[in-house]
Structures are given as C-alpha cells and as structure tokens.
N, C-alpha and C positions, 0 to 999 in steps of 0.2 A: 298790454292789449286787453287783458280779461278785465279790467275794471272799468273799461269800454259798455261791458255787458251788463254789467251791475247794478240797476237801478232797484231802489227799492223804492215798493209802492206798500202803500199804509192809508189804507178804507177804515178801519175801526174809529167808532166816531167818538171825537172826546179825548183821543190820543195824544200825547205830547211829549214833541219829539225834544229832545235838548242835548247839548257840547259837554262831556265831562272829560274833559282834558284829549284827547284825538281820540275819541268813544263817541257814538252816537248811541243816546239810550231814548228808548219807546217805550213811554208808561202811559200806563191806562189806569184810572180810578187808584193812583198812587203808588200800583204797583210797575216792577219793571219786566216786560215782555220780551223784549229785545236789544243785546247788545253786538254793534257790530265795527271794526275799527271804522275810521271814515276815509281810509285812505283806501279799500276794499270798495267804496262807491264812487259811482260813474256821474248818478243826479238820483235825484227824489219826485215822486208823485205823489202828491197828495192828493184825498176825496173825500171832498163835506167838509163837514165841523173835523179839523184836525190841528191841532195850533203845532206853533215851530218858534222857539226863542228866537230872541234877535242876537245872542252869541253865536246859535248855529247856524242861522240865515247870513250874520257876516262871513263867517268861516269859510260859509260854502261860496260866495261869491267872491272871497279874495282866492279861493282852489282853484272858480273855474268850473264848484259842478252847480249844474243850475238844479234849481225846482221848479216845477211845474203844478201847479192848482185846478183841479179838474170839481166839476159838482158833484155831489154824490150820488148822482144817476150818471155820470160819466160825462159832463158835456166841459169841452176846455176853456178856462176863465182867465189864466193869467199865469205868467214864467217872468221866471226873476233868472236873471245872471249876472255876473262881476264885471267889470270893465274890458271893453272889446278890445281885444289879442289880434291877433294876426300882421303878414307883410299889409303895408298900406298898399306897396305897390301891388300886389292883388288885385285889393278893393277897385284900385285904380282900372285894372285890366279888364275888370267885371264890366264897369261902369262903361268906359269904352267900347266892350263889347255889347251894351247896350244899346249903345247910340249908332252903330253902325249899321246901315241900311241892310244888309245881306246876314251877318250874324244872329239876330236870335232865331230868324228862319230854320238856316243849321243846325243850330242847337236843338233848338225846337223837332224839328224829324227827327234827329237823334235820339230824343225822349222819346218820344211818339214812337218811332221803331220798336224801341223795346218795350213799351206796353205792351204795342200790338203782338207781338210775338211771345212776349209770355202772358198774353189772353190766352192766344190759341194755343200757347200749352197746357193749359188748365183747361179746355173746351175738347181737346184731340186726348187728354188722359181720363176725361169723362165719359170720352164716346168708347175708350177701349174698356172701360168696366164697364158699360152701361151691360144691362141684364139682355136686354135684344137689339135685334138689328134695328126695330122701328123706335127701341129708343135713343139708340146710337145718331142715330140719321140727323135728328134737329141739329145736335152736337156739330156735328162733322161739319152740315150746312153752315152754321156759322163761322164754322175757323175756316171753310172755304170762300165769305163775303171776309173773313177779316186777311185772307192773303190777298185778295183783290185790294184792298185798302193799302199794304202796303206797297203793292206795286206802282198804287196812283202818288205815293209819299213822296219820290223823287223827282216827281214832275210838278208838283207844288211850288207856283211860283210866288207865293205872299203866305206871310205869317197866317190871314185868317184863313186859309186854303190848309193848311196842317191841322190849325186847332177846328178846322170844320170834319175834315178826316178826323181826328179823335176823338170829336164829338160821336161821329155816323157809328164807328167802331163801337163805343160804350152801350150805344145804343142796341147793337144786334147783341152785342155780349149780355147784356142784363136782359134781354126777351130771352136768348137759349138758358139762360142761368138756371130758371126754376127745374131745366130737366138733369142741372148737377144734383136735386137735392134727389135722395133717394127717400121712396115713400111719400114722396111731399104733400101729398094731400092728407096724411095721416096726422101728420104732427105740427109742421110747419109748411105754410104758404107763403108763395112770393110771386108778386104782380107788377114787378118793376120799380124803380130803385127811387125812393123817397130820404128825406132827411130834413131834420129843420121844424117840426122832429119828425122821428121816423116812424110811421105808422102798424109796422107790424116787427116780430120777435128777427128777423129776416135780417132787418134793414139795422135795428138797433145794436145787432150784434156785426154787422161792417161797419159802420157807423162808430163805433167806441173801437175796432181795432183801427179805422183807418187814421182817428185822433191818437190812438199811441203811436201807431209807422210815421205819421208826421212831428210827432215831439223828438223823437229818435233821429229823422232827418233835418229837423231845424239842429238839433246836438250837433251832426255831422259838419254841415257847412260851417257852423260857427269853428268846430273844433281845427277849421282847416285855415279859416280867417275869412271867408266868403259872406256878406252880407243876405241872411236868408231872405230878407225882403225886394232884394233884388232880382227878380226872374226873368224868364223867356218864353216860356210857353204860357205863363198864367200871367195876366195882366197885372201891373202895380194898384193897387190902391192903399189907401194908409191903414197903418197897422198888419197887415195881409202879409203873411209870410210865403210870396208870390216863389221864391228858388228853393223855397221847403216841399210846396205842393210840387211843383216839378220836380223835384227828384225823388218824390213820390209814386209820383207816378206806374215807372215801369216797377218798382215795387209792391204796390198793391196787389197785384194776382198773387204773387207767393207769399208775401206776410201777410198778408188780410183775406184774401178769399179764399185760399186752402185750407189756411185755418179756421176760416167760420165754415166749411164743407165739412173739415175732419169734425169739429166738434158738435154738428147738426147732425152728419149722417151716421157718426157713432153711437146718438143720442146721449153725449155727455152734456149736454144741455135739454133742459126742459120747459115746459110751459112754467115752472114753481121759480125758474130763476128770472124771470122777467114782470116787471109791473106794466099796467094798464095805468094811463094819469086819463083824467078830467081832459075832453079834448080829441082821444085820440093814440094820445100818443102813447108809444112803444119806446119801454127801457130797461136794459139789464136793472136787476137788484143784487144785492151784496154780495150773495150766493153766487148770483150769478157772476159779476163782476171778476170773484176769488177766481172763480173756473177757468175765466177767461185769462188774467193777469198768469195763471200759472202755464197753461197751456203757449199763451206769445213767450213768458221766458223759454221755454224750452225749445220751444222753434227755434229761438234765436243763436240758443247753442246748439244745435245741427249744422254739424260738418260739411261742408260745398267745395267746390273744385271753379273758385273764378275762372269763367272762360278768357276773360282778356290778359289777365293777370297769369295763369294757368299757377296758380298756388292753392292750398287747400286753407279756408281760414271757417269760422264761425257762419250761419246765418247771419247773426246779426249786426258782424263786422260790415256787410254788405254795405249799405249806405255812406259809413264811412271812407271805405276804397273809394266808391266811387264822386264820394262830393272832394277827394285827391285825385280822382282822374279827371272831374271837371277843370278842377283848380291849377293842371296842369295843361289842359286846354287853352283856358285864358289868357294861362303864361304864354302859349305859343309852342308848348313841348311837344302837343300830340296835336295829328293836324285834324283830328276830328272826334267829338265826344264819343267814349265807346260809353253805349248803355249795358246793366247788367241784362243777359240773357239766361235764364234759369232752365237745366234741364232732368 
C-alpha cells in the first residue's frame, strides 16, 4: 500500500535518472544524488530539462509505474505508462454506464455532492478562525448559498442542470476565497480564479497542486482498470482525462486548497518563490516548487478515518479507495457512488 504513496519528483535540471540493476540512481553533473530501490516507487515526475534512460523508462512501464512530464514552471506535458491492465469487463461496465440515458446524471451528483460539501467544509472552518465576526460573515454566507445548491442537486433532472450547479457553487466558493487568506492584502492577493496561465502567486500555486491531485487520480483509475478518459461529469474530448478531473473533483478542497491556505497563511511561501513571465503570467520557481512538492507529500501521508469505508488509511490513499468504490459501482456492487466526504 505505501509504495501507492511514493512518487518521486526530480526538478534539478540536467539530472539523469538511470536502472542499475532494480536501483534507481539520480545523477547530476556526473555525480550520484540519489539512490533508491525501484520497487519502493509508485511513479515519477519529472520538471524541465531532466533526461530518464530508455532501460529505466522500459522497466517502469513493464511495472506499471508511470511517469509523468511536467515543464519546469509546473505546467503538464505528457505520461507514459505500460500496457493497460485491468478486467475488460469493467471497461465494459464504464462504457455502458456511459451510454445510459439516466446514469452519468447519478454519478455526476454524486461527485458534485461531495465537492460541495467539502467546499463548505473549508468555507465553515475559515469562518470558525476568522479573527471576527465581520469576517467570519462572508464565510458563512457562502457555505449557506452552497447548502442551498445541494438541496437543488437531487431535483436536477439533466446532466447539464448538475454541471450548471457546480458550475454556480465554484463560483460563490472562489468570491468568498480571498477572505480564507489571512492578511491578504499584505502579501498576497486574489480576485478570482484564473489559469491558462494564471495571473497572480494565488492562482499558480492551485494551479500546479491541482495538476499533481489529477496525475495521482489518473494513477487511481488506471490502477483499478477504469479508462481515466472516460467520464461523467466532464465532457469527453480527445486526449482529456474527462474520469481523472471527476474524481477530482470532490478532492480539490482537501489536497489543493487547504494546502495552498496552510502554505500562504503560514507564509511558507513568498513573493521570492514565484516568477513574473512576459505576459502576465504567474508561476511557482524551483524554490518554490521544492516547498510545495514537499508540503502535498506529507499531506498525503496524514492519517484519515474513510467515512464510507469507516477505516483509518493515508491521505493520499484517498483517490485510490475511491476510483475502487467507483469501480464497484459500475460493477453493480454498491447501488450509488459514495463520494469522499472530509471532516
């Protein structure tokens, strides 16, 4: 289960990763940095200029662990994995559950619920620190427009009537956002949620966690045998890893925006870790990157109590469980996708 958790990420540029017999070794400028078995790793991430032998890029895809290619300001370019695993009949079940007139509906709320609800648990634990009651108030107001949105989720009679509720949700969620950060005018500012690229230190630092929570949940579904480009709440198109972003989803508040809160309003991030390009745009730097890569592993290994599951496992196993309690949806085991719920 722990090598689930394992990824190693490798930013130093000019690095080269190579197979010395089941040893993964990292050398830089000839010398060797790191040695660590390869059966101890889950996958790899790479950033920028980082070369990877074709011994150890077979290795990895006859194992099963992928790597992933990321630029060196963080944005994601390309993953490689070995030949797709899983029951066929699965896939089949997916596919199926595609085409059925009432099914991705279902599912679809099912996700949607659990965003919603753990928005407003990141929205109702801001308003209990907030410093006062007038700044508490915006808080609150929001997670009280985001229970009204769940209440309308069951009476949603079409797919686009869900994804137009999650749209409205995001929406009030990222207006009350700016009054999560503490200080915010001092250090860092946010004006509402950009990407593509993202225009302030705000946006770039969700932005490069929410591309890690989705390389970790495309891992998931594959790991389970689920086709990640097959989805229900996000629309297909080619290439789009449409049942990666959905199971995303109700993860985001707890891997991505708790983490970008704790690491902003502790100020373990600063103006010195982020560059300014030509443009506009806003992007972590290496420094900053390190900060960040070390802060989501250890999120990830924080201790939780699955509410569906009622076992105690890892953060990071999260996505995992649950692209297996999708997977046993499809099958027909469970008669309704339980989303995770964070408390």
């Amino acid at each position: 289960m722990k090598t689930l958790l394992n990824t190693l990420y490798v930013q130093t540029q000019g690095a080269l990763l190579r197979l010395d017999h089941d040893t993964l070794k990292v050398e830089v400028e000839g010398q060797t940095r790191l040695q660590v078995p390869l059966h101890h790793l889950g996958s790899l991430v790479l950033f920028g200029d980082v070369i990877l032998t074709p011994a150890l890029l077979g290795r990895c895809a006859a194992d099963g662990r992928t790597v992933a290619w990321f630029s060196a300001h963080g944005r994601f370019q390309a993953r490689v994995e070995g030949p797709v695993s899983g029951n066929v009949l699965l896939r089949r079940a997916q596919h199926a559950a595609l085409d059925d007139p009432d099914r991705p509906r279902e599912i679809a709320r099912h996700l949607v619920a659990g965003k919603l609800r753990n928005l407003r648990t990141v929205l109702l634990r801001g308003a209990r620190e907030a410093d006062t009651p007038a700044a508490a108030l915006p808080l609150s107001q929001a997670a009280g427009h985001l229970a009204e949105l769940l209440r309308e989720l069951p009476r949603a009679s079409h797919l686009e009537e869900v994804r137009g509720l999650e749209g409205d949700a995001s929406r009030r969620y990222f207006a009350a956002f700016p009054h999560l950060l503490r200080g915010e005018g001092e250090v860092f500012t946010f004006r509402g949620r950009n990407r593509r690229p993202p225009l302030d230190p705000v946006n770039a630092l969700l932005s490069f966690l929410y591309a890690l929570l989705l390389h970790d949940c495309v891992g998931a579904l594959q790991g389970v045998g689920l086709d990640p480009q097959v989805g229900f709440l996000h629309a297909l198109r080619p290439g789009r890893p449409a049942l990666g972003l959905d199971l995303m989803e109700e993860l985001r508040p707890i891997l991505g925006d708790r983490l970008a809160l704790t690491l902003l309003n502790r100020r373990q991030l600063t103006e010195k870790d982020f560059d300014r390009r030509p443009g506009g745009a806003v992007l972590l730097n290496e420094a900053g990157r390190k900060k960040v890569l070390v802060a989501y592993q250890e999120r990830k290994q924080q201790e939780v109590t699955h509410p569906f599951l009622e076992q105690k496992a890892p953060l990071g196993l999260v996505p995992h469980l649950q692209a297996r309690l999708l997977a046993r949806h499809l099958r027909g085991e469970l008669a309704a996708y339980p989303p995770y719920l964070h408390h």
